[in-house]
C-alpha positions as CSV (number, residue, x, y, z in Angstrom):
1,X,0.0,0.0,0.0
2,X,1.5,3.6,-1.1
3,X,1.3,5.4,2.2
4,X,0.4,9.4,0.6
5,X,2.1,12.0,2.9
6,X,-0.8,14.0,2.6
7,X,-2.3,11.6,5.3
8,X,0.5,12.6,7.6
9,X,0.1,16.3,7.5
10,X,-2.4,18.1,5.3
11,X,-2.7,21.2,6.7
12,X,1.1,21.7,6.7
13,X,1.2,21.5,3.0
14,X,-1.9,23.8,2.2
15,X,0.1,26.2,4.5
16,X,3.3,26.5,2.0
17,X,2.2,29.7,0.1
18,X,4.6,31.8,-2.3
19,X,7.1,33.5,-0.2
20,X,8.3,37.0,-0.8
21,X,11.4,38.4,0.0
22,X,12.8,42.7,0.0
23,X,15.2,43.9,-2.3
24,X,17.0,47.4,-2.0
25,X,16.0,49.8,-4.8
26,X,19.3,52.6,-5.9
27,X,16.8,55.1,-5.0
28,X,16.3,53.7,-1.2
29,X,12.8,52.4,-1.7
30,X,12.1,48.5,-1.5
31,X,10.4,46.2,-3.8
32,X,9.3,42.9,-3.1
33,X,10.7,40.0,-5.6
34,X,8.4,37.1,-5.9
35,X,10.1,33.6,-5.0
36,X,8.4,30.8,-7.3
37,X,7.9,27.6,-5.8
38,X,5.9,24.4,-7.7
39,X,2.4,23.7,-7.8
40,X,1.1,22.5,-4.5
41,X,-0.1,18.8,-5.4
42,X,-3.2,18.2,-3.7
43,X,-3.9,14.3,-2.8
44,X,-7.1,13.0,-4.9
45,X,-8.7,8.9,-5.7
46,X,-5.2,8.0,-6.5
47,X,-3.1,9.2,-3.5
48,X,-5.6,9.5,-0.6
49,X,-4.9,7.3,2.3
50,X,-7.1,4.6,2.8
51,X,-6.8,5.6,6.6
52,X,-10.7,3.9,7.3
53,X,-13.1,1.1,5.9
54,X,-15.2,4.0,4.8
55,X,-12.4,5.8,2.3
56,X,-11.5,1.9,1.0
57,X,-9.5,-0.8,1.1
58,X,-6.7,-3.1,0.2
59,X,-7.1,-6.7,-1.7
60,X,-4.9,-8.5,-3.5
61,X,-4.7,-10.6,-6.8
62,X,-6.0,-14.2,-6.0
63,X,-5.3,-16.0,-9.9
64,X,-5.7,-19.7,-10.0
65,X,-6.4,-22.4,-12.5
66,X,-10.2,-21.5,-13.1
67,X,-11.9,-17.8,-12.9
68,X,-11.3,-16.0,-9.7
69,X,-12.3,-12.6,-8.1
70,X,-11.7,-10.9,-5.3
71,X,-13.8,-7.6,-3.8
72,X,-14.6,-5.5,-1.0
73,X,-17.4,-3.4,-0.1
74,X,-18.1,-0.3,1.8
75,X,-19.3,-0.2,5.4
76,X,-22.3,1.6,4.5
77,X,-23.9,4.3,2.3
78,X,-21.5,7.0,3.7
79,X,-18.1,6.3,1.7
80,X,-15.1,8.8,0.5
81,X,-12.5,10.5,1.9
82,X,-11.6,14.6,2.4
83,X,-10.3,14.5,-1.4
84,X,-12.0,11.8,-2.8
85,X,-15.6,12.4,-1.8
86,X,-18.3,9.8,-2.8
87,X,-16.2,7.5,-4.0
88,X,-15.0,4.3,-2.4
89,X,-11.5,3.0,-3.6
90,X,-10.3,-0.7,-3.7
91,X,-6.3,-0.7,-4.3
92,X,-4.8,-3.5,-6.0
93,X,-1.2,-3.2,-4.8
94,X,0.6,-6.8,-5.1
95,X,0.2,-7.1,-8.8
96,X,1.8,-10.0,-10.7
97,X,3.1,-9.8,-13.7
98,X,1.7,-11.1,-17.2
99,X,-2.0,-12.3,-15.4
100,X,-4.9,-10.0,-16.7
101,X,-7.9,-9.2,-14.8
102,X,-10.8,-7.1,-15.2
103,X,-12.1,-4.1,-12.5
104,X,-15.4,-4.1,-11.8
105,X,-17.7,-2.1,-9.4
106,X,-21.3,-1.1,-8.8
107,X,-24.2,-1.5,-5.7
108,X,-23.9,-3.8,-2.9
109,X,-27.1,-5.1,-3.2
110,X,-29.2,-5.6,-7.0
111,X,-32.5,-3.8,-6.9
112,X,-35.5,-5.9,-6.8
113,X,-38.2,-3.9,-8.7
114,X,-38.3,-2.3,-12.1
115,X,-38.8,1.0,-10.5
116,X,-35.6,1.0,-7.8
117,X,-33.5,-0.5,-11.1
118,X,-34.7,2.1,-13.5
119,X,-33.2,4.7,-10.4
120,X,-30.1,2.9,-10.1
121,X,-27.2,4.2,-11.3
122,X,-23.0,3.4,-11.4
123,X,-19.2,4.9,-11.9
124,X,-16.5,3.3,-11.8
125,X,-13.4,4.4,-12.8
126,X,-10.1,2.6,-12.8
127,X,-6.2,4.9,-11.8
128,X,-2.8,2.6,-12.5
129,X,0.4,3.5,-11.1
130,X,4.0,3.6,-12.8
131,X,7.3,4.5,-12.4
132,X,6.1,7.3,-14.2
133,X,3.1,8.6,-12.3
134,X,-0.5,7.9,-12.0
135,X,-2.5,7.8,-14.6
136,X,-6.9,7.3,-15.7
137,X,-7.0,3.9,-17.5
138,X,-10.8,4.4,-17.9
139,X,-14.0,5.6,-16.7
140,X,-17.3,3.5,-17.4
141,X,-21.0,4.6,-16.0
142,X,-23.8,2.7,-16.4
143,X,-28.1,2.7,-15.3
144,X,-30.4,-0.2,-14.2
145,X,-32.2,-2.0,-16.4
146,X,-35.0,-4.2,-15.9
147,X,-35.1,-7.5,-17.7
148,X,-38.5,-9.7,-17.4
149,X,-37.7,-12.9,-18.8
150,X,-40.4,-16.1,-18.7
151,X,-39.0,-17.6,-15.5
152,X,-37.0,-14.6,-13.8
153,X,-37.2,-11.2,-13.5
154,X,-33.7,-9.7,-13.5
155,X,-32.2,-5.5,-12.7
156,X,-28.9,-5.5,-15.1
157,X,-26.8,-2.7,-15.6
158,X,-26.0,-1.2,-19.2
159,X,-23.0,0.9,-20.0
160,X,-24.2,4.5,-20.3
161,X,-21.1,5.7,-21.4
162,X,-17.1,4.5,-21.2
163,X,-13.8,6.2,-22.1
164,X,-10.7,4.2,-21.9
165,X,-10.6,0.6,-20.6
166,X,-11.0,-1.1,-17.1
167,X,-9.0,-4.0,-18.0
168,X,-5.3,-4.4,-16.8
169,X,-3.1,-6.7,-19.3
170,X,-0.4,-7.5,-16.4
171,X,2.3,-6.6,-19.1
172,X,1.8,-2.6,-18.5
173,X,4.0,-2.4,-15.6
174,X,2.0,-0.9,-13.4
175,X,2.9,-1.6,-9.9
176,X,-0.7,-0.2,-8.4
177,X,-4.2,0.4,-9.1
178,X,-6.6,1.8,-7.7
179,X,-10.7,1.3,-8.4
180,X,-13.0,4.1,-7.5
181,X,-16.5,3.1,-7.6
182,X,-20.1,5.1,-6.7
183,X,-24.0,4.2,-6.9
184,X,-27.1,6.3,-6.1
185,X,-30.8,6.3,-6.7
186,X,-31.5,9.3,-9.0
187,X,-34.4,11.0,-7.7
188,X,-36.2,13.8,-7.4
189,X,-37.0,15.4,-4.0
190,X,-39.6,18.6,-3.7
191,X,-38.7,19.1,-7.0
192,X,-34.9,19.1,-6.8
193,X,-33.0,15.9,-8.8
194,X,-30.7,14.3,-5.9
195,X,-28.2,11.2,-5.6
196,X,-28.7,8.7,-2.5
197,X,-25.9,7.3,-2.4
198,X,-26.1,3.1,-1.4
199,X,-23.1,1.1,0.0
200,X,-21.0,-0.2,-3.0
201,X,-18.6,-3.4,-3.8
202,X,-15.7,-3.5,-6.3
203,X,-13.2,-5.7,-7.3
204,X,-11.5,-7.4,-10.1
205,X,-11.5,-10.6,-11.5
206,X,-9.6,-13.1,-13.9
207,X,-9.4,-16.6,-15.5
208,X,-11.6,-18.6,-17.5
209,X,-13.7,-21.5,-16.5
210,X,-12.6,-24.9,-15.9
């Protein structure tokens, strides 16, 4: 796990500012010269501490001769961190090399009726770390669907829109990733279009069938 300084001092580093120092003018009055410093770097998804269960969690690859998975899930509705807010974040940090697997993410808990899947709504986005820096490998979001078939009735989700890709090859050389996932019920209270947020799982998995 990549332990983000941030996490160890926050308000120390929002304090550095640019600093200004007094240079004598010929004609006796001062100026002040600006001193440039870099950006501050504020943490984010990739780099926040997963400090408690509600901000996320750690797994690790688990590949094997047949398909395989491996998850976590949020405590409760209430997920996110100070800069990562509604989002919950599952870090893959023990990757090994050439074995592929897929991220995945969404609700806890499938809907049960057309009208709570039609509501239902996903993100999940997928950060992968290298020797040279974090980077998005892709974003998908997706909405309930309900699906009455003649024996079962069935909420799925269908991709609403993707950018990039949420699969990781194992030949990329990424040493980390991280999965940021969030669902809500879109509704509308006294007029005004709201998220309730529900407690979330995410994951990834790999393998075929035996």
């Amino acid at each position: 796990m990549r332990t983000s300084i941030f996490a160890l001092a926050p308000l120390a580093l929002l304090a550095v500012a640019c600093s200004a120092s007094v240079e004598a003018d010929p004609t006796g009055a001062t100026s002040e010269a600006i001193i440039p410093i870099g950006p501050i770097l504020l943490p984010d998804c990739e780099t926040e501490a997963l400090s408690t269960t509600s901000v996320g969690k750690a797994i690790d690859e688990q590949p094997g001769n047949c398909a395989w998975s491996n998850e976590a899930s949020s405590p409760s509705a209430s997920y996110g961190g100070e800069w990562c807010s509604d989002t919950y974040v599952v870090e893959v940090d023990k990757l090994i090399a050439n074995e592929a697997f897929n991220a995945f993410g969404g609700p806890f808990e499938t809907p049960g009726s057309s009208t709570s899947c039609s509501e239902m709504h996903s993100s999940v986005t997928v950060w992968a770390h290298s020797a040279s820096g974090w980077k998005t490998l892709g974003t998908n979001t997706s909405q309930g669907k309900w699906e009455t078939g003649s024996l079962f009735s069935l909420c799925m989700f269908v991709t609403d829109s993707q950018t990039g890709t949420l699969t990781v090859k194992g030949t990329e050389g990424f040493d980390e990733i991280r999965i940021g996932v969030s669902a809500w019920e879109a509704e509308t209270v006294n007029g005004t279009a709201e998220k309730i947020y529900v407690p979330v799982t995410a994951g990834i998995s790999g393998g075929a069938a035996c």
